[in-house]
N, C-alpha and C positions, 0 to 999 in steps of 0.2 A: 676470749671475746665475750663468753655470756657473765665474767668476771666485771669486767670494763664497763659495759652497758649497768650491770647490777650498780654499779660504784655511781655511777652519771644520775640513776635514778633515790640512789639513797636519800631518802628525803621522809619529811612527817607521815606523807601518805602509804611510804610501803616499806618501813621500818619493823611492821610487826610482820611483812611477809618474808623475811629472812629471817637467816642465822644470825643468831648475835645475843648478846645480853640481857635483850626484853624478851627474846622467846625461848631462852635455853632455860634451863634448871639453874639452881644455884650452886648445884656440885658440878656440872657440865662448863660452867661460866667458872668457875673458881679452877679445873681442870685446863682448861684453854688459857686463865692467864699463869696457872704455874709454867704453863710449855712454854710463854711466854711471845707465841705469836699471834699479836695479836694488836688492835689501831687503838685507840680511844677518838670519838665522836662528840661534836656537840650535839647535847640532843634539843633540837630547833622547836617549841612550841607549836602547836597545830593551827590554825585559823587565825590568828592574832596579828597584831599590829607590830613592826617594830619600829617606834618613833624616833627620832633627834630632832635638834635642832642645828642648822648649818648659818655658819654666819652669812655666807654666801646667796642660800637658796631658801633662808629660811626652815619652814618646818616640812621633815620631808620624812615620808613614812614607807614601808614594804611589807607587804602580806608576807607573813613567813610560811606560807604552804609554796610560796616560788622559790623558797631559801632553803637548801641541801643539809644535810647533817655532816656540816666539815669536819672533815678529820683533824684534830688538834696535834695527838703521838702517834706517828707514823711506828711500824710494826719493829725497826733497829732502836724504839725509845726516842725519836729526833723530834723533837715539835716543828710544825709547819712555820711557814711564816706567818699566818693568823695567830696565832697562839705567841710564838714569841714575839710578836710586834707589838700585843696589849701587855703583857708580861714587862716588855721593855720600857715601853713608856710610861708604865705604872711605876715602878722603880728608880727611874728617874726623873720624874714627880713632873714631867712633860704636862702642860696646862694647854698648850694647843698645837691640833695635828693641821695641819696646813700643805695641801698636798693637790693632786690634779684631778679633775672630776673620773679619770677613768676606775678612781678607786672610790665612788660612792654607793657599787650595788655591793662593795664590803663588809661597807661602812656597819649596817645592821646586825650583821656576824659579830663585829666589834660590839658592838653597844650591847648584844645578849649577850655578850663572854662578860664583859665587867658586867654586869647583871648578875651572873651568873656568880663571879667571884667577890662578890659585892662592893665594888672597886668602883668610883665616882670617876665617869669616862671623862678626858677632856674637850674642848670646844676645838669643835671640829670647823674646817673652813676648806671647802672645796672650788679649789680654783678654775677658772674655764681653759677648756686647753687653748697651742697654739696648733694654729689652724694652718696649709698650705699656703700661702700666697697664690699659686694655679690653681683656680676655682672647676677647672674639669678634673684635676686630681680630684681636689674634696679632702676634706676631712683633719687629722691631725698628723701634723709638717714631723713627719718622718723622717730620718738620717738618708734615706735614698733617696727622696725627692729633696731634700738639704742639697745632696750631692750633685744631683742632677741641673737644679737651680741656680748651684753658683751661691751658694748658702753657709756660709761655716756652720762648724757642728760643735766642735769642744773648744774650751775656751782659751786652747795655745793657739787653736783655729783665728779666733780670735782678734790674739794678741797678734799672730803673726802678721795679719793682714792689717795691720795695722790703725786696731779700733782701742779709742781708750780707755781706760776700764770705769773710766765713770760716766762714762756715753754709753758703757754697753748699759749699767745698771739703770740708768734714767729712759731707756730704751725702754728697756724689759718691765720697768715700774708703771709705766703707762700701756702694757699689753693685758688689758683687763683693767685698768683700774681709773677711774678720773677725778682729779684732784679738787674736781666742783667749781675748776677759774678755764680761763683759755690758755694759761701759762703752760708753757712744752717742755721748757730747761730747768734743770732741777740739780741744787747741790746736793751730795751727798745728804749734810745736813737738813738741808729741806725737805727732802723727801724723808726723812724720817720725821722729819713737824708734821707733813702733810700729811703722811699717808695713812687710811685708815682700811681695813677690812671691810665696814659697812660700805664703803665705797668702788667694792667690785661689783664688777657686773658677772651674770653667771652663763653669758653667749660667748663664745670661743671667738677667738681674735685672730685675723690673719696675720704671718710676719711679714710686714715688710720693709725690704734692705732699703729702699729707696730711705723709707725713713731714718732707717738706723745710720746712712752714710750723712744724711741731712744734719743730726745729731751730734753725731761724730764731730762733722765740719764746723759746728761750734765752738765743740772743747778743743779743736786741733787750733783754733784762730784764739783760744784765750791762753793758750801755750806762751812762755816767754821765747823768742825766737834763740836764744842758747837751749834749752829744753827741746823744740823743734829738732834743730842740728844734732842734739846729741841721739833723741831718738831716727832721725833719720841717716845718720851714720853707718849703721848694718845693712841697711838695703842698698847702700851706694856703695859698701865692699863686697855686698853680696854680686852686683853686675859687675864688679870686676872692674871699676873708678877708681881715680886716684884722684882726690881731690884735698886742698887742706883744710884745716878748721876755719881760717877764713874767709875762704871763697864760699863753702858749705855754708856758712855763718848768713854770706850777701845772699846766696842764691835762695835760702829757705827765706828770706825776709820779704825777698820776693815774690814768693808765692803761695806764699802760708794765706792769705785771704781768696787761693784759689784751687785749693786742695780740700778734699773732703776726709782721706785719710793720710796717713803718714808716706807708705812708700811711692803716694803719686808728688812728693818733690822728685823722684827719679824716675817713676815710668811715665807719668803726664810732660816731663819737662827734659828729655832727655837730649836737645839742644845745648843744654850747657854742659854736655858730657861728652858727648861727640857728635859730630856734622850730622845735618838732616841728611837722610836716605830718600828725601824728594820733596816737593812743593804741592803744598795745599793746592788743588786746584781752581776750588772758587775762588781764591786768594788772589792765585795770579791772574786767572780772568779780570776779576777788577780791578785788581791795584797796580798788575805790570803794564806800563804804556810802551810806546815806540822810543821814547825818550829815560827809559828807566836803567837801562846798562849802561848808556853814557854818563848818567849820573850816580849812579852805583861805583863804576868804576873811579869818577872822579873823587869822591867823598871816600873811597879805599886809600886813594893818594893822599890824599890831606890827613889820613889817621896815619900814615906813615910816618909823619913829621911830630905825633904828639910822644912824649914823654913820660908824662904819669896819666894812663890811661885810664882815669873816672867818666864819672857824670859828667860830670861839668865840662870838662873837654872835649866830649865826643858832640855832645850839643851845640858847643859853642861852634864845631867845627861843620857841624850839619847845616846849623843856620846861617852860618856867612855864606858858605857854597847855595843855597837857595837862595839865598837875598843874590849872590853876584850873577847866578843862572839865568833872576827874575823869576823864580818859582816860588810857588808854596812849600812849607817844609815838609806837608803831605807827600811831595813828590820824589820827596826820599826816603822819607823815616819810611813807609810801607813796604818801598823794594828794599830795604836795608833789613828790614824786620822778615820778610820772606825769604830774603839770602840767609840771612842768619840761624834762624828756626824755624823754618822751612813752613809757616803757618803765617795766617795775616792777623790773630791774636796773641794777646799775652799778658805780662806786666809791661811795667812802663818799657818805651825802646831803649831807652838811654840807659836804664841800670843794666837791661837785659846785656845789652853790648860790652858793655863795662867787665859786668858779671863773669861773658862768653871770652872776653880778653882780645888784646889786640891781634896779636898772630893769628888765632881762629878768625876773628870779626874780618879780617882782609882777605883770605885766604876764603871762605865761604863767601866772598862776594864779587870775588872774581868770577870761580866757581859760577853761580848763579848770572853773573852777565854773560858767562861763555854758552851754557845751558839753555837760559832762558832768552837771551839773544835780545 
């Protein structure tokens, strides 16, 4: 214990109250490294300044009487990672460190070593961390509060959930930094026109998903809808669907201006996979009348009779049957759209029915006049 405490206080101020190489002999010191147990230490200047410059924070300085006498070679010969991290970046001629502010009280350690080893440090750039999005947590967004939040963590995390990889990077480009316009969408390329260092800010940034699905919902809408379909393929065999490349093809065309990420063509839309498990509520409050399963039922009959079940057919079939009622086509597309997908929103109703096919579209809308009465 009084080892541990001694180590914590190794520093300018009480370096010469111990054991070691300033206060032993030089036969004692030459004796102790032939045994060969033994650390090597940076030895930290007393009262002085250790200055940089951060492109981030500008000029930022530390009394080196707060700064410890780090151990560079641990007592098996191993350098720490302070020691082999300037070593490394020297060697491989690294011109700038660019990394998270939790490592700026290092930073000085760093700047005395290449001092030390007369070694011209690189331009340092300290970036501000990512911060919680829950403001009672506080602080910087940790893998447990990631988890707890509904947050991916790694970047299969990701992929998996169906974010695109240049949504995620246009995302993360704007967590700290601002391109000096109001502009939010960023190609690749662009962001490499735009982006500058001097244009970070050095206050931590909170994440937030809203924005990154906001993001996302961009790049997933400039998707060509073949690309759409073929990335949302895995999530529709993953729920155990059987659908073909053409139906997949209609149904993402659908809804691709209504999705934010990829696998919500199947979990937001899972109507056109199989029957709803129940009816919006507010839906049928307003849109179901006393006269809604009569004509439900009857506009079931009339799709009985069509043949090549499009667009265009289910329409034309909807609006004779209101023109011959005397109703609005309000007075069916609504119940025909809550029979169907069990919601009073959507894409259009006509592709939507098309999409869901004849046998289903008749068959849920029975269902729902027997139901819904």
């Amino acid at each position: 214990e009084e080892m541990r405490e001694g180590n914590r206080a190794y520093d300018g101020s009480t370096r010469r109250q111990m054991r070691n190489s300033l206060t032993l002999s030089d036969a004692e010191v030459d004796r102790l490294v032939d045994a060969g147990d033994y650390v090597v230490r940076l030895k930290v200047p007393r009262q002085e300044s250790a200055r940089f410059d951060d492109v981030v924070r500008g000029s930022v300085s530390f009394d080196t009487s707060e700064i410890d006498d780090q151990v560079l070679l641990k007592s098996d010969g191993m350098p720490t990672y302070h020691l082999a991290n300037i070593v490394d970046d020297h060697l491989m001629d690294i011109s700038h460190v660019i990394r998270g502010e939790e490592w700026l009280s290092s930073t000085p350690k760093h700047v005395l070593m290449y001092d030390a080893l007369g070694w011209e440090p690189p331009v340092f750039a300290h970036l501000p961390l990512i911060l919680s999005p829950d403001s009672d947590r506080g602080g910087k967004l940790s893998k447990r509060d990631a988890n707890e939040l509904g947050i991916p963590v790694y970047v299969t995390d990701y992929r998996e959930a169906g974010y695109e990889p240049a949504a995620l990077l246009n995302f993360l480009a704007l967590l700290g930094w601002s391109p000096g316009t109001e502009e939010e969408l960023f190609s690749l390329d662009e962001m490499v026109d735009a982006f500058s260092l001097d244009r970070v800010g050095a206050s931590g940034v909170q994440f937030d998903i809203d924005k990154l699905r906001w993001v996302n919902e961009h790049y997933v809408r400039d998707l060509s809808v073949e690309e759409l379909a073929e990335k949302a393929r895995p999530y529709v065999e993953d729920e155990g669907y059987e659908v073909s490349d053409e139906r997949l093809h209609t149904i993402c065309e659908l809804v691709q201006d209504r999705i934010q990420v990829v696998p919500e063509v199947v979990t937001d839309n899972r109507y056109f996979f199989e029957d709803p498990k129940g009816y919006e509520e507010a839906g049928v409050e307003k849109r179901w009348t006393d006269e809604s399963a009569d004509l439900l039922l009857a506009y079931a009959d009339r799709l009985e009779d069509v043949d090549t079940f499009d667009t265009d057919a289910v329409e034309t079939k909807l609006r004779t049957l209101a023109d011959e009622e005397n109703v609005g086509a309000g007075a069916v597309i609504h119940p025909a759209r809550l029979a169907v997908s069990g919601r009073s929103y959507g894409p259009g109703v006509f592709g939507l029915l098309a999409a869901v096919g004849k046998e289903a579209c008749i068959r849920r809308m029975h269902r729902a006049a027997e139901e819904l009465g």
